[in-house]
C-alpha positions in Angstrom: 0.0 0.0 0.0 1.2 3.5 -0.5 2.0 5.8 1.8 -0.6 8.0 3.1 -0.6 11.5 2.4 -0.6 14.0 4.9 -3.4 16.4 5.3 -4.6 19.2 6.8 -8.3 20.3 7.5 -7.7 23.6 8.9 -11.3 25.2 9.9 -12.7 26.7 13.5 -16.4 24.8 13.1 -16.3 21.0 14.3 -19.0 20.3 11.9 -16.6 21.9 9.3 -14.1 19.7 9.8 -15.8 16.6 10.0 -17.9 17.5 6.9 -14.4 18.0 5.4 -13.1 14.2 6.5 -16.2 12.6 5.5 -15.7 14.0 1.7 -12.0 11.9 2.8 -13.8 9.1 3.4 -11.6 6.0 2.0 -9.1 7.7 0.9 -5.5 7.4 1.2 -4.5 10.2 3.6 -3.1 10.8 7.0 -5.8 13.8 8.3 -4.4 16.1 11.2 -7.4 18.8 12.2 -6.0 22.4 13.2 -8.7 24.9 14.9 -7.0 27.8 13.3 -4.0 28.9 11.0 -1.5 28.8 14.0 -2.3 25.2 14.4 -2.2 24.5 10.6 1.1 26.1 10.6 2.3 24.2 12.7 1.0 21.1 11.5 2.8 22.3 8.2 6.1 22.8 9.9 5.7 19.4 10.8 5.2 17.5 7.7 1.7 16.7 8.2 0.5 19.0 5.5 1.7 18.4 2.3 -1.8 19.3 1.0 -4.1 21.6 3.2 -8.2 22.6 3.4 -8.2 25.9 4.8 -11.0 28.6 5.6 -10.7 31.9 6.0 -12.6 33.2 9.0 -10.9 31.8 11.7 -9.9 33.5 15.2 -5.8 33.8 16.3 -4.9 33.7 12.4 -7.2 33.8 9.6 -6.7 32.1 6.1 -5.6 34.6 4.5 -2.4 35.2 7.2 -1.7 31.3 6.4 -1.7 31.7 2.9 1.2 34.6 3.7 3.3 32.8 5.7 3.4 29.9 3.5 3.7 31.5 0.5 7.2 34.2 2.5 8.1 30.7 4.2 8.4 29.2 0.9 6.9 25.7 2.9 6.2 23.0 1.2 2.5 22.3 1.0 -0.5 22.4 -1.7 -3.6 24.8 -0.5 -7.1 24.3 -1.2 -9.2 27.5 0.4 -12.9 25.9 1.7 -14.9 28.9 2.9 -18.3 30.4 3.1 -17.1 33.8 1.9 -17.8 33.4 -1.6 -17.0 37.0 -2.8 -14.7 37.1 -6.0 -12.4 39.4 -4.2 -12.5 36.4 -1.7 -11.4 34.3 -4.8 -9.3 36.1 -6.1 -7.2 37.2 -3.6 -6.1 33.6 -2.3 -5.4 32.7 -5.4 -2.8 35.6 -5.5 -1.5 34.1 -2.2 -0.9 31.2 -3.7 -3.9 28.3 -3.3 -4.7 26.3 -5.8 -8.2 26.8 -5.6 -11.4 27.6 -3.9 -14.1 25.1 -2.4 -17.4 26.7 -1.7 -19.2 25.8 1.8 -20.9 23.4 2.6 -18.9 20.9 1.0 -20.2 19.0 -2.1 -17.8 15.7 -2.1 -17.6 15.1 -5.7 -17.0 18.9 -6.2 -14.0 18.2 -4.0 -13.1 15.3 -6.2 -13.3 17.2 -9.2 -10.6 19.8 -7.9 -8.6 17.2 -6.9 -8.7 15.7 -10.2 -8.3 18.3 -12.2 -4.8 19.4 -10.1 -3.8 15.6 -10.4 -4.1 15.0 -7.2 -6.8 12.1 -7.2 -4.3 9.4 -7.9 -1.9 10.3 -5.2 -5.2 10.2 -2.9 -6.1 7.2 -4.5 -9.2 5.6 -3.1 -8.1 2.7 0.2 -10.5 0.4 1.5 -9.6 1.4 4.8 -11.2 4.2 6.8 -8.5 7.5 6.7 -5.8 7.7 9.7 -6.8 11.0 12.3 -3.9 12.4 14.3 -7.1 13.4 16.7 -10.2 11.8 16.3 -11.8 13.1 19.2 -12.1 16.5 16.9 -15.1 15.4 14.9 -18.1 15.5 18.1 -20.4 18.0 17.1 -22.3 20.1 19.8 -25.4 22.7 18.5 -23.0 25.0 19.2 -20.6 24.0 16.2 -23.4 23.3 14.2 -25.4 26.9 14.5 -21.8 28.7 14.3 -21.3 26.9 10.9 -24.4 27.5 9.3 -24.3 31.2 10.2 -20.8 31.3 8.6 -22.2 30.2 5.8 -24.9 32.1 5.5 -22.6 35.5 6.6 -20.6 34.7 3.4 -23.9 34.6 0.8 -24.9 37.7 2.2 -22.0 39.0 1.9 -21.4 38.2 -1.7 -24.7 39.7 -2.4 -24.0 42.8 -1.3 -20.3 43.0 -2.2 -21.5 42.5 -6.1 -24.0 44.8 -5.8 -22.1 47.6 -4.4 -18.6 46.5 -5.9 -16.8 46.3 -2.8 -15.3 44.0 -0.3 -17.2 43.1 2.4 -14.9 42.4 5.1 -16.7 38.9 7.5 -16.3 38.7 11.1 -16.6 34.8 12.5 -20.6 34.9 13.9 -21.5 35.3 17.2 -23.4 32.7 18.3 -24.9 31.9 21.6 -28.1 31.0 23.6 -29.2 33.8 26.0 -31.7 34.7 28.6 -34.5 37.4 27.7 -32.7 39.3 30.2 -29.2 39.6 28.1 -31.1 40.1 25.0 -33.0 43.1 26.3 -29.2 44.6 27.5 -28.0 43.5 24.1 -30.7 45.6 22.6 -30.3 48.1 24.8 -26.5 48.6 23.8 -27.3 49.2 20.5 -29.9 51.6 21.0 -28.0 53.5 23.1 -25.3 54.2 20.0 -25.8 57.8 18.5 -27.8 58.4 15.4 -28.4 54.4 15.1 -30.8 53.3 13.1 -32.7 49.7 12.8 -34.5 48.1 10.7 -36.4 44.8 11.3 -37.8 41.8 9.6 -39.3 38.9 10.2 -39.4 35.2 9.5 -41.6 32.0 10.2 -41.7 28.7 8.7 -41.5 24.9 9.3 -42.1 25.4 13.3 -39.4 28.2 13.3 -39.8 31.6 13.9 -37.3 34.9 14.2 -36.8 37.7 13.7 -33.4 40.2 12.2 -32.5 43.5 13.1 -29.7 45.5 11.3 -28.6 48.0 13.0 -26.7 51.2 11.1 -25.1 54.2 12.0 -25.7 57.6 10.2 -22.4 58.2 8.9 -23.0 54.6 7.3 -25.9 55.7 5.7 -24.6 58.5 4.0 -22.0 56.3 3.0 -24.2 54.2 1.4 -26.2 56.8 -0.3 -22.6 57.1 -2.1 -21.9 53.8 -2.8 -25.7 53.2 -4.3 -25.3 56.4 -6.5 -27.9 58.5 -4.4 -27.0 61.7 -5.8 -29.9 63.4 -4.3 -30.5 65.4 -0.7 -30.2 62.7 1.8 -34.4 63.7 2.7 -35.8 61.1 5.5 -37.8 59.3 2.7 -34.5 58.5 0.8 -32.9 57.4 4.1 -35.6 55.1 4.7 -35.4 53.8 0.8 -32.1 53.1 1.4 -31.9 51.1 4.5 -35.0 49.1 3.3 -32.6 48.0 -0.2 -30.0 46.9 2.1 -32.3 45.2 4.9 -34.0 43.1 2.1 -30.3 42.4 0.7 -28.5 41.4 3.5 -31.3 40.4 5.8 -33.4 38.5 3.0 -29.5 36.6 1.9 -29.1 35.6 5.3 -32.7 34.2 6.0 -32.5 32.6 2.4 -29.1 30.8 3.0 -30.1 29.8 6.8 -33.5 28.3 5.1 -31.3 25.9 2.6 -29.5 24.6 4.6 -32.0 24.4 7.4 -34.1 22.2 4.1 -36.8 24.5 5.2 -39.0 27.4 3.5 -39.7 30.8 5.5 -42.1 33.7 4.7 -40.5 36.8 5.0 -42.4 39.8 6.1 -41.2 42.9 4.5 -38.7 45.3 6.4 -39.9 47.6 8.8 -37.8 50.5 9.7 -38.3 50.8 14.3 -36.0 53.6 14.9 -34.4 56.2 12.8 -31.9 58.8 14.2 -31.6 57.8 17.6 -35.4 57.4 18.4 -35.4 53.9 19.0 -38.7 52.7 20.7 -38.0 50.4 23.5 -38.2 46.6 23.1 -40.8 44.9 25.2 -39.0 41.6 25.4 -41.4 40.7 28.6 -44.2 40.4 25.8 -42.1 37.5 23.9 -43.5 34.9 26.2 -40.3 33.1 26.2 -37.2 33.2 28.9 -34.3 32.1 26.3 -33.5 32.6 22.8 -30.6 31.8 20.2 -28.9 34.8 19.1 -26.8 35.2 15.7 -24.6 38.4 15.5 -22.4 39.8 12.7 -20.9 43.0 12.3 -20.4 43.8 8.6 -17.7 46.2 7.5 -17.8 47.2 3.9 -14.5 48.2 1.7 -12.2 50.3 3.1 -14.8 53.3 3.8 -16.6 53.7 7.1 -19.4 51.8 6.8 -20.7 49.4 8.9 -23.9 47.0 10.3 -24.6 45.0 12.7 -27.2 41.8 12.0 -28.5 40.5 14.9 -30.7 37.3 14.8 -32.7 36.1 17.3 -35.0 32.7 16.8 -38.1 32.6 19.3 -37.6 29.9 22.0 -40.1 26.9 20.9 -38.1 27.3 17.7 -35.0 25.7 19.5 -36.7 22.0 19.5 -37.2 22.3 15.6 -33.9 23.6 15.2 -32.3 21.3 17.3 -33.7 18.0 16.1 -32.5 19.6 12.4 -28.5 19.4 14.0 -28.8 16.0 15.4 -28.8 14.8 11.6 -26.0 16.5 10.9 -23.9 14.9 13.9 -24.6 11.7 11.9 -22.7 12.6 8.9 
C-alpha cells in the first residue's frame, strides 16, 4: 500500500471539519485537524500538511495570514481555500497568495473530487478500502453549538457576496457570534445598541417549518450616508430616501441571510417585508417581557464594507419553541 498523504483540514467549526473528513472518506490520507492557521502552521512545519483545506474566518490567524506565511516561508504544501465567503475578491485574492483553488461551503464531495482531479491529485489520494488515519479523532463531536456557528458562517458569506457585487466592494466577514441567552441579556444586548448615536434599525421577520425569528440591522448615520454614495444617491439625503435606502439593504442582506439559513435548514420561510423601528436615535423600546419566552438563540455579525466607514450590525434572534425544531435539524448532521 502506498504511503498516506498527509493532510490538513484547517477550519474553526467542528461540523466543518468533520464535513471536510467525510468528503476523505476512504481515501489514502493521513488527516491532522487544526482549529485555526497557528495550528495548521504548525502542522505544516511538521510534515503533516503536504496538502491543506483551509478557511478563512478563523480567530488567532485567519486564512488569509496562512496563505502569507506559506507563501514568504516558501513551505512546502499544496492549499485548497474551503470557505463560506464566496466574494470574487475572496477568490481572487487567495489565489494571489498562492492556493490552488477555492471550495465553496458546505462541502459538495464530488465537487472536491473534481478539484482534486483536475490538479492531479486524485491518484496520489487514490481511493483505500480502509477508513483514513486522524492524528485526533476526538475532533469530529459536534455540539449545537458548532453546528449553528457553521451554518451562520455560511450564510454571513452569501450575504456578503450579495452585497459586495452589488455595491462592488469587499465586504470584510467577522466569525458569527453565536450563543443562547436569557431574555434578560437580549433586552441589555438591545439596549446597547440603541444607546449608540444616530443608530438606526430596521427589522424583519421570518416563520416557517415550526421556526420563527426575527433580524435587526442596526446602522449608523455616517453609514448611511455612506451608502447613499456607494448606491449612487445623488440626491438630498431627505428622511424618505434614508428610509429607501436602509430598506434595499435590509432586504439584501437580511433576505440573503434568512435565504441561505432556510437551505440549509431544508426548510422554506415567509419573509415579512422590512420595517424600519427607529431612525436617528429614536429607537422605541423593546418589550422583550411580551415575547412569552425566557431564552433565545442569538446570531450576530458585524459587517464592514471596503475600506470606507461603513458598517452594520445583524442580529438574529429565533423565538424559544423554535430551538426544539432547530435542534432536532443538527442531530442529523452529527450523523454525517
Amino acid at each position: 500500500m502506498n504511503t498516506p498523504i498527509p493532510v490538513v483540514i484547517c477550519d474553526d467549526s467542528s461540523l466543518a471539519r468533520k464535513h471536510m473528513a467525510r468528503s476523505l472518506q476512504g481515501w489514502n490520507v493521513d488527516i491532522t485537524f487544526a482549529s485555526n492557521g497557528l495550528e495548521a502552521l504548525e502542522a505544516i512545519q511538521n510534515g503533516l500538511g503536504h496538502l491543506v483545506f483551509l478557511d478563512l474566518n478563523m480567530p488567532i490567524m485567519d486564512g488569509y495570514q496562512v496563505l502569507e506565511r506559506i507563501q514568504r516561508d516558501d513551505l512546502p504544501t499544496l492549499v485548497l481555500v474551503v470557505s463560506g465567503d464566496i466574494q470574487p475578491d475572496a477568490t481572487k485574492r487567495v489565489k494571489s497568495l498562492g492556493a490552488l483553488d477555492f471550495i465553496k461551503k458546505p462541502i459538495n464531495e464530488q465537487i472536491v473530487s473534481d478539484i482534486l482531479h483536475q490538479y492531479g491529485l486524485l491518484q496520489e489520494l487514490s481511493p483505500n478500502s480502509e477508513q483514513p488515519k486522524r492524528h485526533n479523532p476526538i475532533d469530529t463531536t459536534i455540539d449545537l453549538q458548532s453546528y449553528y456557528q457553521e451554518i451562520a458562517n455560511v450564510a454571513m458569506g452569501r450575504a456578503g457576496d450579495r452585497l459586495a457585487r452589488l455595491l462592488g466592494v469587499f465586504i470584510h466577514l467577522p466569525i458569527p457570534r453565536v450563543r443562547l441567552i436569557s431574555i434578560n441579556e437580549l433586552a441589555m444586548t438591545l439596549q446597547t445598541h440603541i444607546q449608540r448615536e444616530a443608530s438606526a434599525t430596521v427589522s424583519q421577520g421570518f416563520v416557517g417549518s415550526g421556526i420563527a425569528g426575527e433580524a435587526l440591522l442596526l446602522f449608523t448615520e455616517t453609514s448611511i450616508k455612506d451608502m447613499a454614495t456607494l448606491m449612487r444617491y445623488d440626491d438630498a439625503l431627505t428622511p424618505e430616501a434614508e428610509r429607501e435606502i436602509l430598506i434595499d439593504l435590509a432586504n439584501v442582506l437580511s433576505g440573503a441571510f434568512i435565504n441561505s439559513l432556510a437551505l440549509q435548514l431544508d426548510v422554506n420561510f415567509s419573509q415579512g417585508p422590512p420595517s424600519i423601528i427607529g431612525l436617528h436615535g429614536n429607537l422605541p423600546e423593546m418589550d422583550t417581557q411580551q415575547k412569552n419566552w425566557e431564552k433565545t438563540l442569538s446570531i450576530e455579525i458585524g459587517y464592514r464594507i471596503g475600506e470606507k466607514t461603513i458598517s452594520c450590525d445583524l442580529l438574529l434572534l429565533f423565538t424559544e419553541d423554535s430551538l426544539t425544531t432547530m435542534n432536532n435539524r443538527a442531530k442529523f448532521f452529527e450523523t454525517l
